[in-house]
N, C-alpha and C positions, 0 to 999 in steps of 0.2 A: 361160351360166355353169353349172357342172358343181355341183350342190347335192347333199352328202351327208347320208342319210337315217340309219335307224337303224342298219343294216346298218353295219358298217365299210366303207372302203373305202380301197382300196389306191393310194400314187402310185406315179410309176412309178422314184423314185429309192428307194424301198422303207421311208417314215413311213406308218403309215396314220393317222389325224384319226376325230373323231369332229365330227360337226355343224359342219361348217365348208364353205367352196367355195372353190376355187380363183380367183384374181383374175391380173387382168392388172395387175401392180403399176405406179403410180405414179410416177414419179423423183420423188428427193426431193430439193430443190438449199437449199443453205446457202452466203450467204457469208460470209469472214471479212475480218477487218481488224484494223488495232492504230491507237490513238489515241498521240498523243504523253503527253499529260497525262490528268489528272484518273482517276478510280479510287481504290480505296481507299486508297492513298498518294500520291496523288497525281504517279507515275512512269509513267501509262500503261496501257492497258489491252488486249487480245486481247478482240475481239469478235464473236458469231454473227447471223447475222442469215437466219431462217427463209423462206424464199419461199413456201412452203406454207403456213403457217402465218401469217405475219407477224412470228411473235415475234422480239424481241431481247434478250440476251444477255449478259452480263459475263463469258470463259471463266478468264480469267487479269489479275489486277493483279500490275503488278510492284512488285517490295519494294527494290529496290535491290541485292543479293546476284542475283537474276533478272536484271537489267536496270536501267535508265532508259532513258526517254522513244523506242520503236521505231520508228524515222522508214521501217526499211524494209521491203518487201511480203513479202505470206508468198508463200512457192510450195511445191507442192504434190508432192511425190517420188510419181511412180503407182506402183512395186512396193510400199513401204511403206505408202502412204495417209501420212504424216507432213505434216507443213507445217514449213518453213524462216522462218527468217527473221535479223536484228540488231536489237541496240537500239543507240543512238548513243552513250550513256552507259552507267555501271552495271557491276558484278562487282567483282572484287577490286581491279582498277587505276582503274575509273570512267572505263575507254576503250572499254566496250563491250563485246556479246559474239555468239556465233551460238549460235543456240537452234532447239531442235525443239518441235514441240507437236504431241500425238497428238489426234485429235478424239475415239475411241473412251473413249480413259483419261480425258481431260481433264487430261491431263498434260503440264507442260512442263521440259525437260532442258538445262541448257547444256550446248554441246559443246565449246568455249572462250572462252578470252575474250583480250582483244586487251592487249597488254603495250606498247606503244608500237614495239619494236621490227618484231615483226610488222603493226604498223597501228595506229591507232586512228581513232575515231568515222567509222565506219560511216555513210553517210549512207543517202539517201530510197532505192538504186534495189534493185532483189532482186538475190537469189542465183540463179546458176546452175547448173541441174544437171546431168553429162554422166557416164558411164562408171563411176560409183562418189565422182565427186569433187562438189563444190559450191566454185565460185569467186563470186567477188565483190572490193569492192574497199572502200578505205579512205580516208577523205578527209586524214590527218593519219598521221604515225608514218613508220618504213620508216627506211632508211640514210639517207637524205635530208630526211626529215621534213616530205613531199609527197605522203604516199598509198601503198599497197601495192597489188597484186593480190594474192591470196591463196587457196588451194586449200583444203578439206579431205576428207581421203580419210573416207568414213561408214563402213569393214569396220575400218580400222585406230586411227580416231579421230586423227590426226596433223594440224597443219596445216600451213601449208608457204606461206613466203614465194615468190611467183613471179617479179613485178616490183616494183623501188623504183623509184618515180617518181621524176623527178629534174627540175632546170630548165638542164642542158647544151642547147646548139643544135638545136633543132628536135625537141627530145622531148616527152615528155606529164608533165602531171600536173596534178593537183588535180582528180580527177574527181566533184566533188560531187553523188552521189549517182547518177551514171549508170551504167548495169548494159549486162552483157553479152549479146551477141546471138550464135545461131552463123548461119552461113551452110552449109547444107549441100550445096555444092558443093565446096569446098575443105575445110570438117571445121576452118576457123578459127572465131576467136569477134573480133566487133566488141564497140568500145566508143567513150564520150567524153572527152573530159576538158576543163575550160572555162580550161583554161590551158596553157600549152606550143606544140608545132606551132613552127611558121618567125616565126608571126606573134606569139609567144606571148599570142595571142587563140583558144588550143581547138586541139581535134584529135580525128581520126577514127583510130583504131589497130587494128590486128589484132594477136591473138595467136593462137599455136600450142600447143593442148595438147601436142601429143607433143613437139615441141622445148622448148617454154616458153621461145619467142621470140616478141617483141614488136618491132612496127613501125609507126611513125605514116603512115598510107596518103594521109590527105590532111590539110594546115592549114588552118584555117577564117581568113575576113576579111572583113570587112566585107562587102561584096558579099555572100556566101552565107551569109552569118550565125555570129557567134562567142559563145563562152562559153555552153552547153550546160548547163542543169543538172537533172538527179534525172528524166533523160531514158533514153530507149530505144529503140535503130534498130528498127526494124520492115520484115522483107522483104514485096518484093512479087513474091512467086514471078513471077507473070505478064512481069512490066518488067525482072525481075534487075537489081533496084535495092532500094537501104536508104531509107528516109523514116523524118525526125527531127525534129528541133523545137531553135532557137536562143532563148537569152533577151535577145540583143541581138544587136546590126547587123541590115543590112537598109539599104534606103532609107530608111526612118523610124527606124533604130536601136533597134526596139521589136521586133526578133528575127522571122525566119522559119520556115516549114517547107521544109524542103530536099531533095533527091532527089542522092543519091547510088549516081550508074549503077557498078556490079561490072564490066560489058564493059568503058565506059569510060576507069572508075578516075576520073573526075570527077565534082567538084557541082555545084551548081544550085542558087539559091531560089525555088522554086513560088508562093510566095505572101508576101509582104511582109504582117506585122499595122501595121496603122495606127490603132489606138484603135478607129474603130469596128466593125472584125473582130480586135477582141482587142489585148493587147501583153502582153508577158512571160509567155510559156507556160513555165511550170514542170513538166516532165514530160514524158510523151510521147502516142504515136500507141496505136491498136487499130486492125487489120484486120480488117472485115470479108469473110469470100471468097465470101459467099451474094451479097453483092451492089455488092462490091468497092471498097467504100468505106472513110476512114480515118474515123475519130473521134476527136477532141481536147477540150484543155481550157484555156484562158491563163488568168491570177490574177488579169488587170485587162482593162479595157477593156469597148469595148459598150455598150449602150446606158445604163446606169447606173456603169458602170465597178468591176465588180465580177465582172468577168471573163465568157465566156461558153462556151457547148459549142456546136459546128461536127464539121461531115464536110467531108471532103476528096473528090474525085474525080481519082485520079490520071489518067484516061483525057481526059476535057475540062480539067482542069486548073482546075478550079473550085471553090471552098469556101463554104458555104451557112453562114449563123450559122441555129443551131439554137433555140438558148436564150438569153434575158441576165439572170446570176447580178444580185440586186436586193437581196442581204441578207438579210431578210425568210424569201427561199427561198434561202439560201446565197450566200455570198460564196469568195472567192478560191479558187476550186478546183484540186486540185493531184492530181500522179499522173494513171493511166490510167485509161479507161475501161475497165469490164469487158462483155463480150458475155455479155447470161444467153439463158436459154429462150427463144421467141420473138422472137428476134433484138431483144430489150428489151435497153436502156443501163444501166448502173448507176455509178453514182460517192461521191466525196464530198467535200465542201465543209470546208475551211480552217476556216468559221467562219459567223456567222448573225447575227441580231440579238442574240440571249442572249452571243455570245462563245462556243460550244464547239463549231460546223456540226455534220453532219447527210449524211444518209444520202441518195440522189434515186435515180429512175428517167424515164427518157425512151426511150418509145413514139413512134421512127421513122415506123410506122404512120398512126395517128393523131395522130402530133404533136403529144402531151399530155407535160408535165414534172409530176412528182409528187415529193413528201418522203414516202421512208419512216419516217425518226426522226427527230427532234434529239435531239442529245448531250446532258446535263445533268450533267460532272462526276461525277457519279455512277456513271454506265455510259461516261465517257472524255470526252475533251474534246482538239480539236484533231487531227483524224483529218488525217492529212498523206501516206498511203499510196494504194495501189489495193486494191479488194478482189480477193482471191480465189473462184472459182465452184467445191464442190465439190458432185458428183452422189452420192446415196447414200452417206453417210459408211458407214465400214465399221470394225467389231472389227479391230484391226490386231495382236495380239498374243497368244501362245495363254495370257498370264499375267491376260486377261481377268478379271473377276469370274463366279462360277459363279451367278448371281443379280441379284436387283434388290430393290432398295423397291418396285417394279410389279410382278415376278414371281417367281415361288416354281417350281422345275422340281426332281421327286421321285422316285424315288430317281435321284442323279446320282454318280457316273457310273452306269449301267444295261447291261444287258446283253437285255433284252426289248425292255421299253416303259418310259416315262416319262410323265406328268404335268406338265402347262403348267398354272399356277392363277394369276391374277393377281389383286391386291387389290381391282378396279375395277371394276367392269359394265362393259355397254358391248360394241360391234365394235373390235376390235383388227384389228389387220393383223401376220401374221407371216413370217418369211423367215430361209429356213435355209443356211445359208454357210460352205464347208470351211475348212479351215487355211489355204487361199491367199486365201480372202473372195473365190470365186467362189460366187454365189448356184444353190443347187440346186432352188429351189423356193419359191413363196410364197402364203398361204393369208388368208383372209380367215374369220375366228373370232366368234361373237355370242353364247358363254355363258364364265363365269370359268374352267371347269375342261376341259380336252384333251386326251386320252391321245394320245401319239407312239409309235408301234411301231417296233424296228430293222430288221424284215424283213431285205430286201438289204442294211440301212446298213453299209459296212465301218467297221471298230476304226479307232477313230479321234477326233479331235477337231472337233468343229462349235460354231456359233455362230447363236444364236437372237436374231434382230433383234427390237425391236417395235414398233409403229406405231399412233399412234391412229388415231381414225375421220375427222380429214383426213389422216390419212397423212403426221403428222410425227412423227420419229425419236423414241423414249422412252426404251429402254434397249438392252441388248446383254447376252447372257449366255452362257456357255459349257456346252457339254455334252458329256461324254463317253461313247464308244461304246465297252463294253469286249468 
């Protein structure tokens, strides 16, 4: 560790510090989530949940005007840093809306809202991002009043009817809450819908962004499992095969997971749930590629019937019950698993003994299931999504604040040097990051006051991270280089 003395000394992006050392900084992971209910109106709430730290979070309650009740996942746009997502309910028509939320601002924007025409109620599954557009789809509304697929372009804000579901011969619709997948060989995007197809028991469809043609590739039946819900194909580069998840048929009619070979163009069910490896998986898969395994979650079944968490192994064709939900540690677990840091689980539970579930972790490893939270209405209730893992939340906007309640930085904009002063004692951790929230540099600080020099810095706009002394996110402020 490189410790500077009284001397100044110079980095080499051209800040010089006084009494600080340079660090090998930390990742700092946050996930989020939204709860259906409970918050301070009870419509729902946006939630963070610090890994570093532990802490959790209330970032956003919705008001009705925001939203009602977000049944689906945020995701995560990497040029922006933003988070996506819908709520089911809620805006002017109370059909729902798609919304942004910044993590830096703590701000959240509707970008529309759904009229009936264009769709309404949104269900569980996310949005998808590709080219400039975010598609998704709609369980209700559309020419037909069967669901929409729907576009929204983010540079021009427009949105844009793609497909109306319909129930003519062998089409799709009603795709509750299942979301789109691409395959990037063909440059299509898959999806489900838990009615329509041949058998009008679901269907596997592709569509075309560039055409914005749609085609049902295969209909689901008994035998290979029908009616799909608030589910997600997931590739398995290796097999050139989609793996999904059915809430009914099957030999036991308690839904399987399925393999749908691309070569082929046929399915298969892998694994038949029979109560005691689950029934009625609400949701879908996670791929593991470190060690090629799938991860799942059913609503019921298991040993207390209260659903359970399993890995799949596409290779031997074998599924391991991992966990069995007991209430107590959550009940009917729903949505995907998420992959954090050391290839640790994360999810979350429908619901618990109190009635509002809870946050878990499960250590592959060691074969340990942990509760991070319970919900208590308060901070949300009814978490029905997947969370999302972001790394390093980043200042996403140069309209930033030039300060904090934690920090004071003087004279700003500056043309020398500048002054770090924070209200707080204490090791701080800092990190400095241009207009594109590429990090240039980060330092480790043990007295309130820090003079920045520009030396080399060019004119310009940067942004001062801060970190306490475990290295969880404080604030964010802007400074300019004139």
């Amino acid at each position: 560790m490189y410790i500077c003395g009284i001397m100044k000394k110079t980095l080499f992006f051209g800040i010089s510090f006084l009494m600080c050392s340079i660090w090998a900084k930390s990742q700092t992971y946050i996930l989020y989530g939204t709860t259906y209910g409970g918050g301070t109106y009870g419509n729902g709430t946006i939630f963070s949940y610090n890994l570093s730290s532990g802490k959790e979070g209330v970032l956003i309650n919705f008001d009705t005007l925001n939203g009602i009740g977000p049944l689906g996942n945020l995701i995560q746009d990497t040029a922006s840093k933003l988070l996506y997502a819908t709520t089911y309910g809620g805006g002017a028509n109370n059909y729902g809306i798609v919304f942004s939320y910044d993590p830096a601002t703590n701000k959240d924007s509707t970008l529309f809202m759904f009229n009936g025409l264009n769709g309404k109620w949104p269900g569980q599954g996310s949005l998808y991002g590709n080219n400039g557009y975010l598609y998704g789809m709609t369980n209700g509304g559309g020419r037909y009043g069967f669901g929409t697929l729907f576009s929204y372009n983010k540079i021009s804000g427009k949105d844009s009817v793609i497909i109306n579901f319909d129930t003519s011969s062998g089409k799709e619709y009603g795709p509750l809450g299942t979301s789109l997948t691409l395959n990037p060989s063909n440059g299509l995007l898959y999806g489900m819908t838990y009615s329509g197809g041949k058998n009008n028991t679901g269907s596997i469809f592709s569509f075309d962004p560039a055409t914005g043609k749609d085609s049902v590739v295969i209909s689901l039946d008994s035998s290979t499992g029908t009616q799909p819900q608030e589910g997600t194909l997931i590739l398995d580069p290796i097999n050139k095969s989609f793996y999904g998840v059915t809430s009914s048929g099957g030999i036991h009619n308690n839904g399987v997971l399925f393999k749908y070979d691309l070569v082929k163009g046929k399915d298969s069910a892998v694994i038949n749930f029979n109560f005691s490896n689950g029934y009625y998986p609400y949701g879908g898969l996670m791929y593991d590629s470190l060690n090629g395994l799938f991860y799942g979650l059913t609503s019921a079944g298991g040993l207390y019937d209260y659903g359970i968490l399993y890995s799949f192994d596409p290779v031997s064709g074998k599924q391991n019950v991992l966990f069995n939900f007991n209430d107590t540690l959550g009940s009917s677990p729903s949505g995907n698993i998420t992959l954090g840091p050391n290839g640790k689980l994360y999810g979350l539970a429908n619901n618990d003994q109190n009635g509002n579930g809870l946050l878990f972790r499960y250590d592959p490893v060691a074969a340990k299931y942990s509760v991070l939270f319970y919900f208590n209405y308060t901070n949300g209730s009814g978490p029905y999504g997947s969370l999302t893992l972001v790394t390093n939340p980043v200042v996403t906007s140069a309209n930033a604040v030039a300060g904090s309640n934690n920090t004071r930085i003087y004279p700003n904009p500056f043309t020398t040097n500048t002054m770090l002063s924070f209200n707080e004692g204490g090791i701080h951790y800092v990190e400095i990051d241009n207009i594109e929230g590429q990090e240039i540099s980060s330092f480790k600080c043990g007295t309130r006051n820090y003079e920045l020099q520009r030396r080399q810095l060019a004119t310009g706009i940067y942004f001062v991270k801060i970190y306490d002394a475990q290295r969880s996110f404080i604030s964010a402020s802007k400074i300019i280089v004139q």
